[in-house]
C-alpha positions in Angstrom: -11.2 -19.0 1.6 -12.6 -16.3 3.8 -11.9 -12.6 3.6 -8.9 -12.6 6.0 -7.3 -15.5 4.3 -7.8 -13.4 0.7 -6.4 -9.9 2.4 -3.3 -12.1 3.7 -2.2 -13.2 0.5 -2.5 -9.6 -1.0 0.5 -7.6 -1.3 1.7 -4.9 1.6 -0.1 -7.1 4.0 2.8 -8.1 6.8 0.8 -11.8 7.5 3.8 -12.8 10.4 4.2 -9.1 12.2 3.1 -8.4 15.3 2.5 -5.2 16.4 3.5 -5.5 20.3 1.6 -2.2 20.3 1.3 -2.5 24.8 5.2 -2.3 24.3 4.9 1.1 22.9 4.8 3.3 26.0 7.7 0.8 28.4 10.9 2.5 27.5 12.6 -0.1 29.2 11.5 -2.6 26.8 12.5 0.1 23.8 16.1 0.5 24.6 16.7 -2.6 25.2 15.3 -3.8 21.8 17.0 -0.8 20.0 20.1 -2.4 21.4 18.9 -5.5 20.5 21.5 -7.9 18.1 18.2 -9.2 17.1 16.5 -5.9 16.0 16.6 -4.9 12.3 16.5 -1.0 11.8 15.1 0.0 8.1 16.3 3.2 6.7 14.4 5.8 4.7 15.2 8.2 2.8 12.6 10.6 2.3 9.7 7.7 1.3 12.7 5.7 -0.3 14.0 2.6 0.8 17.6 1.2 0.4 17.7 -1.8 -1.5 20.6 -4.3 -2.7 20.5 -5.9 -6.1 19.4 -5.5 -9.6 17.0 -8.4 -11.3 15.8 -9.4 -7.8 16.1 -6.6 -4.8 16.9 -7.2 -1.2 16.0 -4.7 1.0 18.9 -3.6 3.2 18.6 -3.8 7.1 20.8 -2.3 9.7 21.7 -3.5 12.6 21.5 -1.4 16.0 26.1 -0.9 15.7 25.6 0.5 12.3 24.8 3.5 14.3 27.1 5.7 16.4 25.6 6.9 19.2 22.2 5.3 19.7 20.9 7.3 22.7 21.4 10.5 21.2 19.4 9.8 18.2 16.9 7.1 20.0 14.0 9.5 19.7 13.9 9.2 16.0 13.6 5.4 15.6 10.2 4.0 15.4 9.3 1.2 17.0 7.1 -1.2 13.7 7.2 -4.8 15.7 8.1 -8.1 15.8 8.7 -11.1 13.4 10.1 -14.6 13.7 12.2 -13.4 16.5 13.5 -10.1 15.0 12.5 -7.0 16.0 11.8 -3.6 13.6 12.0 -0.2 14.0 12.3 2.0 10.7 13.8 5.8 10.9 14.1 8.9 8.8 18.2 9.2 8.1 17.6 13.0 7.3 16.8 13.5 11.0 20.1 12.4 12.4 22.2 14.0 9.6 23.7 11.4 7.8 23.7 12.2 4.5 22.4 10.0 1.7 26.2 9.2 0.6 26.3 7.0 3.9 24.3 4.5 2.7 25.4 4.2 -1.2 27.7 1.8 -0.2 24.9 -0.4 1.3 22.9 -0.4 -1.8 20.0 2.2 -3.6 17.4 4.3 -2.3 14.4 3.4 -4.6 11.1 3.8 -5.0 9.0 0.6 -3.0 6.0 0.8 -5.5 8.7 0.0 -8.7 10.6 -2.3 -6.4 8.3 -4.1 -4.9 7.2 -7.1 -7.8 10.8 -7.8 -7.3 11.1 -8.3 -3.4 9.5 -11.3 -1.3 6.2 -10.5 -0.6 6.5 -10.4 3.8 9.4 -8.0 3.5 6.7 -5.6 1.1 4.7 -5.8 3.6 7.2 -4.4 6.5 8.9 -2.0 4.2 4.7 -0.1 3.7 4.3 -0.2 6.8 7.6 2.0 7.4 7.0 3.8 4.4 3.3 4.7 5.7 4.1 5.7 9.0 7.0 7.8 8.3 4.8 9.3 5.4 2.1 10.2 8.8 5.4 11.7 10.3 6.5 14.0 7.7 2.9 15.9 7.5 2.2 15.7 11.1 5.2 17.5 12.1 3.1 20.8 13.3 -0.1 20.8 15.3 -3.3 21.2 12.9 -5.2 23.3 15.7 -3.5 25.7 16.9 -0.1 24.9 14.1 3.0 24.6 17.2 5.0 21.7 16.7 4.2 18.2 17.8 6.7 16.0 19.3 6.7 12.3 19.4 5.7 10.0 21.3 4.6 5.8 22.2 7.7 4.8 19.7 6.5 6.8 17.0 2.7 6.0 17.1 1.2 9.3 18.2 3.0 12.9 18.0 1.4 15.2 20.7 0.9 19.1 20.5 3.9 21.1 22.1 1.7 23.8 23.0 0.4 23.7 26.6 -2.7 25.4 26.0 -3.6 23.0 23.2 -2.3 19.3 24.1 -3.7 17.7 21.2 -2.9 14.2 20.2 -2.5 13.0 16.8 -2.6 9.5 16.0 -1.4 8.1 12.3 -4.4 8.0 9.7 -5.2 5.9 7.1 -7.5 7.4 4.6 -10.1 4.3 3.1 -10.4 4.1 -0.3 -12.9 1.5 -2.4 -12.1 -0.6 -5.5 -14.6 -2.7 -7.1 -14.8 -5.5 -10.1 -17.9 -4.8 -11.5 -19.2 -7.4 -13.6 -22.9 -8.0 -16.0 -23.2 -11.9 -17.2 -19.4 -12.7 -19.1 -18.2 -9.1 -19.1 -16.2 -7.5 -16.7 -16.0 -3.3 -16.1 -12.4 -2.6 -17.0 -11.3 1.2 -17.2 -8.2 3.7 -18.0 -6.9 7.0 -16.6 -5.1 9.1 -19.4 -1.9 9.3 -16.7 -1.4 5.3 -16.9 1.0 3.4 -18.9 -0.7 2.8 -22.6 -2.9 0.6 -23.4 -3.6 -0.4 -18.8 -7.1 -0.9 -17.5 -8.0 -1.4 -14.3 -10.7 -1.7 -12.2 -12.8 1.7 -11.0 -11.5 3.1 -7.5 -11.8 6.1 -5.2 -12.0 7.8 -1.8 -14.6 7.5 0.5 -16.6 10.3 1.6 -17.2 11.7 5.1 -21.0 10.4 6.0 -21.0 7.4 3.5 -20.3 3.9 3.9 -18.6 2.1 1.9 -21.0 0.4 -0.2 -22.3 3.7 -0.7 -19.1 5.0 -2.4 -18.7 2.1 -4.4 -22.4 2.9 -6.0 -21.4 6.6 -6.3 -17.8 6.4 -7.7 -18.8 4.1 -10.2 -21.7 5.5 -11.5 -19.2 8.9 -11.2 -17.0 7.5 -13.8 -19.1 5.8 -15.6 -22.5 6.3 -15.2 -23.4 2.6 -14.5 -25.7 1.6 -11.7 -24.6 -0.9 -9.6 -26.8 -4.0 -7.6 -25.6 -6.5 -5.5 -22.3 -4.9 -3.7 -20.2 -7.6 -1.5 -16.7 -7.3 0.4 -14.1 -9.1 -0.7 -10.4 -8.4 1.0 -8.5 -5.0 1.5 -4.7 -4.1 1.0 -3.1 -1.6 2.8 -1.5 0.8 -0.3 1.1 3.4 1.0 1.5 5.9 -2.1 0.7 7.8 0.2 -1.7 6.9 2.6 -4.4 4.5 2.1 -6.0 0.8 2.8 -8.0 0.0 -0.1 -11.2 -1.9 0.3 -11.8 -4.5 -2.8 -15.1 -4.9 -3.0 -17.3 -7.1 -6.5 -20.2 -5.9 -8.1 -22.9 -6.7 -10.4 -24.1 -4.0 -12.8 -28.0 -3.0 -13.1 -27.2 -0.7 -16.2 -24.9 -1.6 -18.5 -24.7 1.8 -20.6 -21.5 3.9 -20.0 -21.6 7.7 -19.9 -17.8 9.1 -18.8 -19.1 11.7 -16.0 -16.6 13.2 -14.3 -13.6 13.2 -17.1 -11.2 11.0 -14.4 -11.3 8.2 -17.3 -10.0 8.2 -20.5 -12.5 5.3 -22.0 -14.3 2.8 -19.7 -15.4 -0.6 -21.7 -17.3 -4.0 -21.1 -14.6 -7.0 -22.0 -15.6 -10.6 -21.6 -12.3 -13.0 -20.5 -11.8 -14.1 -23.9 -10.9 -10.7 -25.3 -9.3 -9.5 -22.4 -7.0 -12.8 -23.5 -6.6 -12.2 -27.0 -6.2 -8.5 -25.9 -3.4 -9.4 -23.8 -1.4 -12.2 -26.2 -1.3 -9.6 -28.8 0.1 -7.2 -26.4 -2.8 -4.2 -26.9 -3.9 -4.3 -23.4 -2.3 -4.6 -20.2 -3.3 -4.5 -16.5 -2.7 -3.6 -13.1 0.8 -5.2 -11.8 -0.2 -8.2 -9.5 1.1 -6.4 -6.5 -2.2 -4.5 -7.2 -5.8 -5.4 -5.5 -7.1 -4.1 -8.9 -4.7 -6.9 -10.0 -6.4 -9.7 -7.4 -9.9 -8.9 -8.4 -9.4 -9.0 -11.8 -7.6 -12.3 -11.5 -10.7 -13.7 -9.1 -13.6 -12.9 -11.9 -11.2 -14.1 -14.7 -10.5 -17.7 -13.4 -14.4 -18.4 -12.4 -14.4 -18.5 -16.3 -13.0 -20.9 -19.1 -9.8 -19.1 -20.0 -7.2 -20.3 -17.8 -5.1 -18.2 -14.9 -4.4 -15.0 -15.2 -1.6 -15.1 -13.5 0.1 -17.7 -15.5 -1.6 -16.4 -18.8 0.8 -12.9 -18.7 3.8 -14.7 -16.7 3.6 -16.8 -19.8 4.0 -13.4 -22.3 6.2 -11.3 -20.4 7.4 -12.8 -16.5 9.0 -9.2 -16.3 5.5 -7.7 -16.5 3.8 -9.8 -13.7 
């Protein structure tokens, strides 16, 4: 399986959607998709999504006649692409002035990184990408040269400076960050931040710095954290990760030093675990890790079944299916 076959099965990844990113700038084409019985509009509420259900979630979409008056408000839908025929566009409900209330009916606003082990995986994927750019809306509402307001533009894919004398374009930004299974003979790196559920461990992640690559910040956030060196850095897939802005970039390692010095106080403890006791640690419920919506999740998951102790997957479906 090659790299883009592995980032397509992570989660956020929308594997059918395309783009239609030329279609941006033909208003033409806009209004008549916005209009569109085929076109599925997904509300936001703040970063919240609305959502039908309980033990399994649907997310809600509307259709263009949920709306009133479409041309008034057109400015505010953006335009995310097209998927087996339907066509998306998400919006802000707060900008047209319909109050939360509206919607109750409809379903509940939640949270997509709780909700989302219990939705179908291609729908988490459109519902990020909504919640991402409107994330890049909200904080790009002013210009950051010359701070006049922006106003938007190509279907809600770049916001442009109001001011004249300025002009400046802003495009949405996704800030890289790197996440690497680091690994010496049987034993795998697994870490905790004091903030995470008790008893979690994951793998070590962090932002990359201006005028580093990215192998370069793997080496220097882990031997941050933990003061191991590392040899032998190789990409495996990325996951976009929308709480608030990021694509991660999951990367495996192989450790030169193996001693482990907590440097920078992120970590709570940092410990070596071979796949056996991260087993036992998890049948006798003192460990846990990473949901599986998580690339800390998928590399954990990759190292674990090159060994002799079963899937991972089916190992903690098997002691909690709630927990997956």
């Amino acid at each position: 399986m090659d790299n883009l076959e592995i980032s397509m099965n992570n989660y956020f990844v929308s594997k059918d959607l395309d783009r239609l990113s030329n279609n941006r700038t033909d208003d033409t084409w806009l209004n008549d998709k916005l209009s569109n019985s085929d076109t599925l509009i997904i509300p936001l509420y703040g970063l919240k999504l609305l959502f039908s259900g309980s033990d399994q979630l649907f997310a809600v979409f509307l259709k263009p006649d949920f709306f009133n008056d479409l041309e008034s408000i057109k400015e505010y839908f953006i335009f995310l692409g097209e998927s087996n025929g339907k066509y998306y566009f998400c919006i802000e409900i707060e900008k047209i002035g319909l109050p939360q209330e509206s919607y109750l009916k409809l379903g509940e606003f939640r949270e997509l990184r709780f909700a989302a082990p219990l939705i179908e995986k291609e729908t988490a994927g459109i519902l990020a990408y909504a919640r991402a750019i409107i994330y890049w809306h909200q904080h790009h509402v002013f210009c950051g040269v010359c701070g006049h307001p922006t106003q938007i533009k190509f279907a809600g894919h770049k916001r442009i400076c109001s001011n004249s004398k300025c002009g400046e374009e802003h495009f949405p930004r996704t800030d890289p960050a790197i996440i690497v299974l680091v690994s010496n003979g049987d034993k795998c790196l697994l870490a905790r931040q004091p903030k995470w559920r008790p008893g979690q461990y994951a793998t070590i992640a962090g932002f990359v710095e201006p005028g580093e690559s990215l192998e370069q910040a793997v080496a220097r956030e882990v031997y941050e954290e933990t003061g191991i060196e590392l040899k032998n850095i190789w990409y495996r897939s990325s996951q976009p990760w929308p709480f608030p802005a990021a694509i991660m970039l999951g990367f495996r390692a192989n450790a030169k030093t193996t001693k482990i010095t907590l440097h920078d106080n992120e970590l709570e403890d940092a410990q070596w675990l071979t796949r056996k006791e991260i087993k036992l640690r998890l049948l006798n419920n003192i460990m846990k890790l990473p949901f599986s919506i998580s690339i800390s999740f998928r590399l954990v998951e990759e190292w674990f079944n090159e060994g002799d102790e079963g899937n991972l997957f089916e190992l903690i479906s098997s002691i909690d299916p709630t927990k997956r």
